[in-house]
VOGU-3710 file (C-alpha; in Angstrom, 3 decimals, decimal comma):
1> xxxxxxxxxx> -61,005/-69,830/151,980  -63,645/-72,379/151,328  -65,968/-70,923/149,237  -68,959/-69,872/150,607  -72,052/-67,270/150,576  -70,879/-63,756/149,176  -71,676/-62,674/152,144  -70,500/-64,922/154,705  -67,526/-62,644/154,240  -65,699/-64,629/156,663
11> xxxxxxxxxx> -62,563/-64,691/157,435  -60,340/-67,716/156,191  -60,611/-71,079/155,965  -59,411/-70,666/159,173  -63,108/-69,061/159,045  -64,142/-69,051/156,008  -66,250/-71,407/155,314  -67,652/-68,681/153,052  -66,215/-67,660/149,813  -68,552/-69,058/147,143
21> xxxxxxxxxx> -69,666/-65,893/146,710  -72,179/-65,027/143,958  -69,641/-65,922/141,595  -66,458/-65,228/142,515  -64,637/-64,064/139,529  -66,871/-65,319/136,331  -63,420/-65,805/133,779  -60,408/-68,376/134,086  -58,772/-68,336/130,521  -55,687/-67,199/128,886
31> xxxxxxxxxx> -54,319/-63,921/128,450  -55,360/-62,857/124,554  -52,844/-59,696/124,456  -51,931/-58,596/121,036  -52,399/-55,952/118,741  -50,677/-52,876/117,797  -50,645/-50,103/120,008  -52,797/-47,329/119,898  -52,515/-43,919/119,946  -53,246/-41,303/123,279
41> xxxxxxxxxx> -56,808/-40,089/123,392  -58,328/-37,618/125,389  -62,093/-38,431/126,852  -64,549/-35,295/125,910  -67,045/-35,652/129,360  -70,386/-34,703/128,888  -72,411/-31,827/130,371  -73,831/-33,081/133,829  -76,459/-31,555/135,688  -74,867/-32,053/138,925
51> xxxxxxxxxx> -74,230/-30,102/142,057  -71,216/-27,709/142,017  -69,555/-29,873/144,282  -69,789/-32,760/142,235  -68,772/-30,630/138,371  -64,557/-31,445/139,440  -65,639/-35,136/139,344  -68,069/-35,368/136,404  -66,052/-33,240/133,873  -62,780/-34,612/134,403
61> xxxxxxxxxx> -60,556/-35,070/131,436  -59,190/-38,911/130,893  -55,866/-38,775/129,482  -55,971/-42,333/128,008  -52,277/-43,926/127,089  -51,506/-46,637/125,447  -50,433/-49,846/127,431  -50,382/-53,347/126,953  -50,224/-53,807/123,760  -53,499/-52,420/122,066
71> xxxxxxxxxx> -55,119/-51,096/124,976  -55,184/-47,754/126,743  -55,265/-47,070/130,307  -55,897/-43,513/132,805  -56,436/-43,448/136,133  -59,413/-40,905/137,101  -60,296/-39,640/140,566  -63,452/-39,919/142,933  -64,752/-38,893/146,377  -63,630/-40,959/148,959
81> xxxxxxxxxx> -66,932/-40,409/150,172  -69,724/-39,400/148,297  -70,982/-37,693/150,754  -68,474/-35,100/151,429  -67,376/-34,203/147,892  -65,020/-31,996/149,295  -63,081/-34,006/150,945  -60,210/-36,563/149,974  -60,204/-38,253/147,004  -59,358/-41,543/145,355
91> xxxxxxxxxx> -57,972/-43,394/142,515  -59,958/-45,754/140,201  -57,607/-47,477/136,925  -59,272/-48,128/133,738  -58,126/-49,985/130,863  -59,942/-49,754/127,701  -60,067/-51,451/124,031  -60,711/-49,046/121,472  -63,919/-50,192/119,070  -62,227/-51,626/115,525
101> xxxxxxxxxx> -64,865/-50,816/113,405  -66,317/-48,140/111,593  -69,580/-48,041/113,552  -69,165/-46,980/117,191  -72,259/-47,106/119,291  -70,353/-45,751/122,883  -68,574/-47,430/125,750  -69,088/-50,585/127,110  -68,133/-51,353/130,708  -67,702/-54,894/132,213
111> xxxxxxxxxx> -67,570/-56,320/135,593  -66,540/-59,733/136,228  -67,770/-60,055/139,768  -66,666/-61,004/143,132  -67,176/-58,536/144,380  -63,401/-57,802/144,281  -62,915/-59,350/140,512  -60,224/-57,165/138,259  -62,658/-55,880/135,551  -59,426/-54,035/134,733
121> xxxxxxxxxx> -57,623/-57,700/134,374  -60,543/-59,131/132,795  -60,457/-56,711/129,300  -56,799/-57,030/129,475  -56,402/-60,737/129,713  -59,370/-61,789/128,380  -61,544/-59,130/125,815  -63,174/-61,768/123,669  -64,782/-63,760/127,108  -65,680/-60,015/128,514
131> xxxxxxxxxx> -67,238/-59,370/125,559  -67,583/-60,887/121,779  -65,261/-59,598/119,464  -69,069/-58,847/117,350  -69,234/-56,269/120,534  -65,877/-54,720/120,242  -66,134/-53,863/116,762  -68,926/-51,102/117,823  -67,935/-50,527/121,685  -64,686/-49,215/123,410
141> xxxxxxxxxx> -64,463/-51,716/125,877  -63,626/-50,820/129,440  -62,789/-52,737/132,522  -62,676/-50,491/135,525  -61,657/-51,768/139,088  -63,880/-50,522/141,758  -62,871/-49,156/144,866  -61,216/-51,172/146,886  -60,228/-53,677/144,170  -57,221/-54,571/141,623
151> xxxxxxxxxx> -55,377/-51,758/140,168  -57,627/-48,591/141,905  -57,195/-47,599/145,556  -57,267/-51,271/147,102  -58,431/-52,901/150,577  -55,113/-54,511/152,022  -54,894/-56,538/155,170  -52,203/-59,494/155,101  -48,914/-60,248/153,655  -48,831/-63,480/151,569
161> xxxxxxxxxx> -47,613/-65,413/154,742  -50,721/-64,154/156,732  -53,065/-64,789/154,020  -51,885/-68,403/154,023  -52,591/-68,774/157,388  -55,829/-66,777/157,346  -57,352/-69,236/154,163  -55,510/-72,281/154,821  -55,295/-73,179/158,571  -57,172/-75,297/160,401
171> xxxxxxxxxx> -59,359/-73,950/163,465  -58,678/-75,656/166,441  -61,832/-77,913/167,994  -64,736/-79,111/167,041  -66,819/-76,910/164,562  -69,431/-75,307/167,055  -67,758/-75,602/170,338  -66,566/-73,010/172,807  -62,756/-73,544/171,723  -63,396/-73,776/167,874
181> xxxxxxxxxx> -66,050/-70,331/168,082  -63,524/-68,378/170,402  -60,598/-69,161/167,727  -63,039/-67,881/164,729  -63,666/-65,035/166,470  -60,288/-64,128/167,704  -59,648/-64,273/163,741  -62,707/-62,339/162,145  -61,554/-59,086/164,885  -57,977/-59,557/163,574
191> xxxxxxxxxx> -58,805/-59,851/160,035  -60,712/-56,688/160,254  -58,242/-54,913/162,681  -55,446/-55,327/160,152  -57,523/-54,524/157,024  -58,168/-51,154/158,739  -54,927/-50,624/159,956  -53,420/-51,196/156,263  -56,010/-49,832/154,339  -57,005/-46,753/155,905
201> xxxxxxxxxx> -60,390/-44,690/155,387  -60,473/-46,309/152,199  -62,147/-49,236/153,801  -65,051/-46,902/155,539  -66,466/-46,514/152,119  -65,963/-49,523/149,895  -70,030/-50,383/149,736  -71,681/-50,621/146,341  -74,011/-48,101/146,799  -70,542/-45,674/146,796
211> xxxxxxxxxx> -69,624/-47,909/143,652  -72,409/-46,889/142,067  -72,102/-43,529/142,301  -68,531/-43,874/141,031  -69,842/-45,924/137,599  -72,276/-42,882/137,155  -69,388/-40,303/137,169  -67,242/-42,636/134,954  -69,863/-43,306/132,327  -69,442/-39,245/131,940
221> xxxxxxxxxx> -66,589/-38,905/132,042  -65,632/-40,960/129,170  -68,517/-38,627/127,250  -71,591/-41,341/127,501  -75,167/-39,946/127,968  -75,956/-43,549/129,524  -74,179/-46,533/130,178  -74,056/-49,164/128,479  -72,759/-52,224/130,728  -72,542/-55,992/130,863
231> xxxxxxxxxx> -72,208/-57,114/134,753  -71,524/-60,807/135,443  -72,745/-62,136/139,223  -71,734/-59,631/141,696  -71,593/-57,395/138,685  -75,010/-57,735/138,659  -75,948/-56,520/142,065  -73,934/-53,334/141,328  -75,634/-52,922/137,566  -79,178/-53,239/139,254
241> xxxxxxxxxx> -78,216/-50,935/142,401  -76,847/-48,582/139,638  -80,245/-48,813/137,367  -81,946/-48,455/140,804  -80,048/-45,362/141,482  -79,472/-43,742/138,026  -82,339/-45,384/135,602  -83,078/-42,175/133,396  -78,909/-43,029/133,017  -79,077/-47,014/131,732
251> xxxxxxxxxx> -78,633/-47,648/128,187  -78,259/-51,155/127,231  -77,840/-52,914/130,544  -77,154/-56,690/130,322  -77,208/-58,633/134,150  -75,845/-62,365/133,641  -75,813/-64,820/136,672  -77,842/-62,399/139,192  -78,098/-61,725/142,753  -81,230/-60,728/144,283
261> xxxxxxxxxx> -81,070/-57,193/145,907  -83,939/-58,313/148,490  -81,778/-60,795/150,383  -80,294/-61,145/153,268  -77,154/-62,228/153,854  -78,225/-65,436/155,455  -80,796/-65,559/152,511  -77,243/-65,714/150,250  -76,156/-68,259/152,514  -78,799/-70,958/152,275
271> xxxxxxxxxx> -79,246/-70,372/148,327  -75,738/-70,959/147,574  -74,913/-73,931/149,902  -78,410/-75,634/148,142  -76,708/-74,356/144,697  -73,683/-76,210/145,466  -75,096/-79,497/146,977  -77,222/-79,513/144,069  -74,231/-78,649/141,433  -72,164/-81,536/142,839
281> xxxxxxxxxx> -75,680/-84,033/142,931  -75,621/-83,287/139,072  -71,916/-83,748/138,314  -71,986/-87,222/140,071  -74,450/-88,554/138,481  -73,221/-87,293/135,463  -70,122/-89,254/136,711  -71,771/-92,613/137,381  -72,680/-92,595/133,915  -69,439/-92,469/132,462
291> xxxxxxxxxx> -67,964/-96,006/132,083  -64,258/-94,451/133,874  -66,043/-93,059/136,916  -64,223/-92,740/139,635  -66,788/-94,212/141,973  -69,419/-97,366/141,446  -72,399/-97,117/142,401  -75,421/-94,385/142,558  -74,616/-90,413/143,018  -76,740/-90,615/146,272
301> xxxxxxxxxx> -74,139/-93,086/147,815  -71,334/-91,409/146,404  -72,523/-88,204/147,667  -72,529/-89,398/151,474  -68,829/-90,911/150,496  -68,129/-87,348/149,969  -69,515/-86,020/152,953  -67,461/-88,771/155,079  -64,188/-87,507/153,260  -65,120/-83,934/154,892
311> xxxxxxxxxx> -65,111/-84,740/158,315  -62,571/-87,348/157,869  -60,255/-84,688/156,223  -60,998/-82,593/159,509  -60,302/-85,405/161,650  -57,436/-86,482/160,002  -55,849/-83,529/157,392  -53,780/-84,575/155,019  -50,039/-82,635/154,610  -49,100/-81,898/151,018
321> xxxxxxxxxx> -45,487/-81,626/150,039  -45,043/-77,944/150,550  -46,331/-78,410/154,622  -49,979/-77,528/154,583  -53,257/-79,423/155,774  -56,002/-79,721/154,306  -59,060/-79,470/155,851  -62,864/-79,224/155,244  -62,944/-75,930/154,074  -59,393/-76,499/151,939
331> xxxxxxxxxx> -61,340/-79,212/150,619  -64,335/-77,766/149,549  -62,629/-74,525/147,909  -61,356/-77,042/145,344  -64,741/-78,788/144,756  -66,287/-75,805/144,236  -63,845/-74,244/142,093  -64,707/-76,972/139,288  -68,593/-76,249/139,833  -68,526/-73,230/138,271
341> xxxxxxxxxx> -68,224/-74,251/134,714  -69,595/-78,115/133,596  -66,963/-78,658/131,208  -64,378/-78,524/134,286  -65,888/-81,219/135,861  -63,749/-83,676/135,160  -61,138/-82,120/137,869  -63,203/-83,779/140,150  -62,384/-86,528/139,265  -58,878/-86,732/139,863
351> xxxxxxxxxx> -59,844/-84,197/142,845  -61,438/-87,335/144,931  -58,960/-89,825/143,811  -55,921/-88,186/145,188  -57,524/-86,687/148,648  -58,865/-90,130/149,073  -55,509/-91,828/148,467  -54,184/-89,539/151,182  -52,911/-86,878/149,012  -53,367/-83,063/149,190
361> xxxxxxxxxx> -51,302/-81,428/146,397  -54,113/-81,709/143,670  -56,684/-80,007/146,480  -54,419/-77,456/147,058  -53,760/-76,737/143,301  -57,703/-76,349/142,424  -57,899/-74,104/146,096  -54,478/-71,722/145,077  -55,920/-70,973/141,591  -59,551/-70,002/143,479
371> xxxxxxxxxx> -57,728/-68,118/146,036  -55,319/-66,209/143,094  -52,324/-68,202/145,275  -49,445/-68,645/142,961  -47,000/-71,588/143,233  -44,360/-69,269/145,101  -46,816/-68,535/147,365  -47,791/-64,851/146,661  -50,721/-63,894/145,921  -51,522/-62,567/142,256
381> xxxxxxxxxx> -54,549/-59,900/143,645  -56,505/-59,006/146,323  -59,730/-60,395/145,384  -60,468/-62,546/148,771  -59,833/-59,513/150,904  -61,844/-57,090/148,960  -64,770/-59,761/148,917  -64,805/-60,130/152,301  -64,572/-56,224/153,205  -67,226/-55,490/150,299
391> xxxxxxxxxx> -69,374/-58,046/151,548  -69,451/-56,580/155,213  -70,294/-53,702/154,027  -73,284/-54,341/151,641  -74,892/-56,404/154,218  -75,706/-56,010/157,847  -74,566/-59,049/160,072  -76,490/-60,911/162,280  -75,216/-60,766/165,847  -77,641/-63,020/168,017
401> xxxxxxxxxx> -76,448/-66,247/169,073  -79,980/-68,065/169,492  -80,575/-66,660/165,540  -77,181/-68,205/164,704  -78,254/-71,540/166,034  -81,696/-71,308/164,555  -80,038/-70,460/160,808  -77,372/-73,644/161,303  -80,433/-75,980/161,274  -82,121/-74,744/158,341
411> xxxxxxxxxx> -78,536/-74,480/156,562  -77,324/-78,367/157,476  -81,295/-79,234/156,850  -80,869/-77,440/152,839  -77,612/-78,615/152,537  -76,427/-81,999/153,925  -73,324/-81,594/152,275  -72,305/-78,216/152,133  -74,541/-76,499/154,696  -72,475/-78,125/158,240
421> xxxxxxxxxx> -69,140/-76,249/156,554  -71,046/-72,737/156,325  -72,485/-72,124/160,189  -71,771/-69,177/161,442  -71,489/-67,507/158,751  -71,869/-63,907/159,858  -69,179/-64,186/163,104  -66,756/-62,792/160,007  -68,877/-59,868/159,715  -70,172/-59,416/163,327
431> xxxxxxxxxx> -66,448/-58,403/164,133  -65,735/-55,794/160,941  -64,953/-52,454/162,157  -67,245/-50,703/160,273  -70,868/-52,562/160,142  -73,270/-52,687/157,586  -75,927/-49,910/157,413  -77,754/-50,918/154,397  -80,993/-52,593/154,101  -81,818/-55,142/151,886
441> xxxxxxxxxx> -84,728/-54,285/149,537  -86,259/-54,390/145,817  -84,765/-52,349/143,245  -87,028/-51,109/140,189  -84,982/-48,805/138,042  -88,854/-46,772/137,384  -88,465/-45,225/134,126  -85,066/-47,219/132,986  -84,367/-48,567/129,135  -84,636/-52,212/128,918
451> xxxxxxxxxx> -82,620/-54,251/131,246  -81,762/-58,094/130,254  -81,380/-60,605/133,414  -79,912/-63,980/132,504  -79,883/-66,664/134,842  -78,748/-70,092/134,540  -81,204/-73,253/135,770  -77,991/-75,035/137,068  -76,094/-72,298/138,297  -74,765/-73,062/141,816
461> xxxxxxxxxx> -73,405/-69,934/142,873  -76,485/-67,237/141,581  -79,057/-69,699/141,710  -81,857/-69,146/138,908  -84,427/-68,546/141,140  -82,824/-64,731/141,700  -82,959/-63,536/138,531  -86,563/-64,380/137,877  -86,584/-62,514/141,396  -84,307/-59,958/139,548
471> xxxxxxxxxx> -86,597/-59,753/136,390  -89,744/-59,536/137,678  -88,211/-56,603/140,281  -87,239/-54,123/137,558  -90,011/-52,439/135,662  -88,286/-52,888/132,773  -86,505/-56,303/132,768  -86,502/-59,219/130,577  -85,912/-62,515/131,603  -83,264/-64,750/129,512
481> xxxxxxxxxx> -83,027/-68,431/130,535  -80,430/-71,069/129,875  -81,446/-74,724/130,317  -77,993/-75,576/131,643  -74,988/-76,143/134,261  -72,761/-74,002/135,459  -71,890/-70,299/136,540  -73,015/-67,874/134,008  -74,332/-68,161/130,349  -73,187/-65,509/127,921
491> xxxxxxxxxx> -70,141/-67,342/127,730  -72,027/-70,812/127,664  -75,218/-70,815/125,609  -74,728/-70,310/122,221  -78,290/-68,578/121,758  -78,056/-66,681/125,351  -74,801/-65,530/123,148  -76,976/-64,038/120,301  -79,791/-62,686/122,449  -77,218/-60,741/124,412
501> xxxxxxxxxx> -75,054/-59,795/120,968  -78,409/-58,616/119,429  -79,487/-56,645/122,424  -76,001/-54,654/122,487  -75,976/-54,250/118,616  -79,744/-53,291/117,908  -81,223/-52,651/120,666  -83,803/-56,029/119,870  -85,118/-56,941/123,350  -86,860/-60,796/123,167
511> xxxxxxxx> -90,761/-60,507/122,777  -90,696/-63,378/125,656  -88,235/-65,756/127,165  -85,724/-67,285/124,955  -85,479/-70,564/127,100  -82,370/-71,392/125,770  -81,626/-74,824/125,569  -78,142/-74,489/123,609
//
């Protein structure tokens, strides 16, 4: 699914031209498994003052076992709706790596983003970029998948053969027209009919408000008087709708690569297609300055050479060995995927070689490993589903035609490049079964500890300008700047790295902006 606005939430390549999504998944590193394992535990919840209804939820025990390696997982239960306590319930996994040192200052829980991202896989595969090992030495370290995601109760729609079809084909006619719009709509209302059908109620209540509410009866449960948690892109939306909803309950709250709560979905759209087209502006002519560039001449005429290679792909596609096209949206799921992180830049290099050579395997390649496609063709999660359904249900779709067209010119007018591939954006969501009710608004988190928002200046998927939104929101934030490329920063800056480390160990919260340059 090309990637696109987080909330686009549309529907495949075939529609989705929108996967981008405030981050997609913020980690794409080696498993670092190891260790010896440890021993069962048993959580000690604390005392809640919560309704009776609610006391089942709050003070349930976590049997914690030992699994991979030296981690230990439990599975603990919530409402299925929040709402009606009583009613059904469901499962949420969590995986968790005991603190190794003497010092233990609580729990710390990580989200990667997405929304859909395994925070579950994340700690598992990958502690030391979910946290530094400085951190794990005085936290237990917990990944926990929300609802609808990874290992807990999941959204599921497709098999692997339908999800190949639903991201990867091409939709018939010209982007716009009568045939190509009654096509992407056919698709969004079977997307959605078959994620309901296979999913269940489940998919009624998969929001992050519900989410929230969820974190709040975890951070209990594993006997924390407030959370302590370090949210990466969408994981930032959910940290600041939790401090929004909980603050007397944030501890040390850190919010890296941030959405604004304010914005619409279209408001995502625009931001993100500008983040990209500027993202790509900077790695070419960081390109033409390299004496093996791929391309001669300026980054402005290589950028229109680019933008001729879209619509000539869609014209044209170009078959790769194992029988798929590749399209625009094919196309631009693999330059985005390298956008996320400067030092993977050079993949785009070989990226518009190949494609413009005629050959699709190396698109497809940098599309499977943003779509979680493995070479046999399954899929290795449900991340692209659970975006889209998450997405839907966070923010209310826009269902007026004369809007739509009003929105495409501002879009293709912010975004020469990017913006023609991301029209129409909300048809995806227009057709979900169950539409949006929330409204997009500030958060302040009155009364909350210290929150820390980093944002990146080059980010292209969370573009800066929201978390100095995000900052200045919250009564209590604290703005943390990196002068720098790419999608998120704790993991990038070296001195974002020690404000962030400091914060978690001492509690030190900057006197002013760090302005990281490093």
């Amino acid at each position: 699914m090309t990637s696109a606005s987080r909330t686009t939430g549309l529907v495949a390549v075939v529609l989705a031209t929108a996967l981008a999504l405030s981050g997609c998944v913020t980690w794409f590193v080696d498993a670092q498994r190891g260790g010896s394992p440890s021993a069962p535990t048993v959580s000690t919840p604390t005392a809640e003052d919560v309704p009776a209804d609610l006391q089942r939820f709050y003070g349930q025990v976590l049997e914690w076992q030992p699994c991979s390696g030296s981690f230990l997982c439990t599975t603990a239960i919530a409402p299925l709706d929040w709402r009606d306590p009583t009613g059904d319930t469901i499962e949420l996994a969590l995986i968790k790596k005991p603190a190794s040192g003497g010092d233990r200052l609580g729990s710390l829980f990580v989200n990667p983003g997405g929304p859909g991202g395994s925070a579950y896989d994340m700690v598992e595969q990958s502690p030391d970029f979910a946290a530094h090992p400085e951190l794990q030495q005085s936290y237990d370290l917990i990944g926990y998948d929300p609802r609808g995601t990874g290992h807990s109760d999941a959204v599921r729609c497709l098999t692997d053969q339908e999800r190949d079809a639903w991201l990867y084909d091409i939709i018939p006619g010209e982007r716009g027209s009568k045939e190509w719009l009654a096509a992407y709509t056919e698709a969004a209302a079977d997307f959605g009919a078959k994620c309901a059908e296979n999913t269940g109620p489940l998919l009624e209540h998969i929001d992050t408000e519900s989410t929230t509410r969820d974190l709040d009866m975890l951070r209990a449960a594993v006997g924390d008087s407030k959370l302590n948690y370090l949210g990466y892109s969408y994981g930032t939306f959910l940290g600041a709708i939790y401090a929004d909803n909980f603050p007397d309950k944030v501890g040390r709250m850190v919010l890296d690569g941030a959405e604004d709560p304010r914005s619409s979905g279209f408001d995502i759209t625009i931001s993100q297609a500008a983040g990209f087209e500027n993202a790509l502006k900077s790695y070419l002519t960081d390109c033409a300055s390299r004496s093996d560039c791929w391309f001669d001449g300026s980054a402005d005429t290589a950028l229109t050479g680019i933008q001729k290679l879209l619509a000539q792909v869609d014209e044209s596609p170009v078959r790769s060995s194992d029988g798929r096209e590749l399209g625009s949206s094919s196309l631009l799921t693999a330059i985005f995927y390298p956008l996320y992180n400067e030092s993977s830049w050079p993949y785009l290099d070989t990226l518009f070689t190949s494609v413009a050579d005629g050959q699709a395997d190396y698109a497809f390649q940098l599309a499977d490993a943003y779509n979680s496609r493995n070479p046999d063709g399954s899929y290795a999660d449900n991340l692209i589903e659970s975006f889209n359904a998450i997405s839907c249900a966070d923010y209310p779709a826009q269902t007026d035609p004369a809007v739509w067209a009003e929105q495409n010119e501002k879009l293709i007018e912010a975004s020469p490049t990017v913006g023609p591939y991301w029209t129409f954006g909300d048809i995806g969501c227009a057709e979900w079964p169950y539409p949006s009710t929330r409204v997009p608004g500030p958060v302040t988190a009155a009364g909350s500890d210290p929150i820390l928002v980093v944002g990146t200046t080059g980010d292209p998927a969370t573009p800066y300008a929201w978390a100095e939104a995000l900052a200045d929101q919250l009564d209590n934030g604290h703005l943390v700047t990196f002068q720098g490329e790419g999608h998120t920063a704790y993991n990038s800056s070296s001195c974002v790295a020690a404000v962030v480390d400091d914060y978690f160990l001492n509690g030190t919260v900057p006197g002013s902006d760090p302005d990281c340059t490093s």
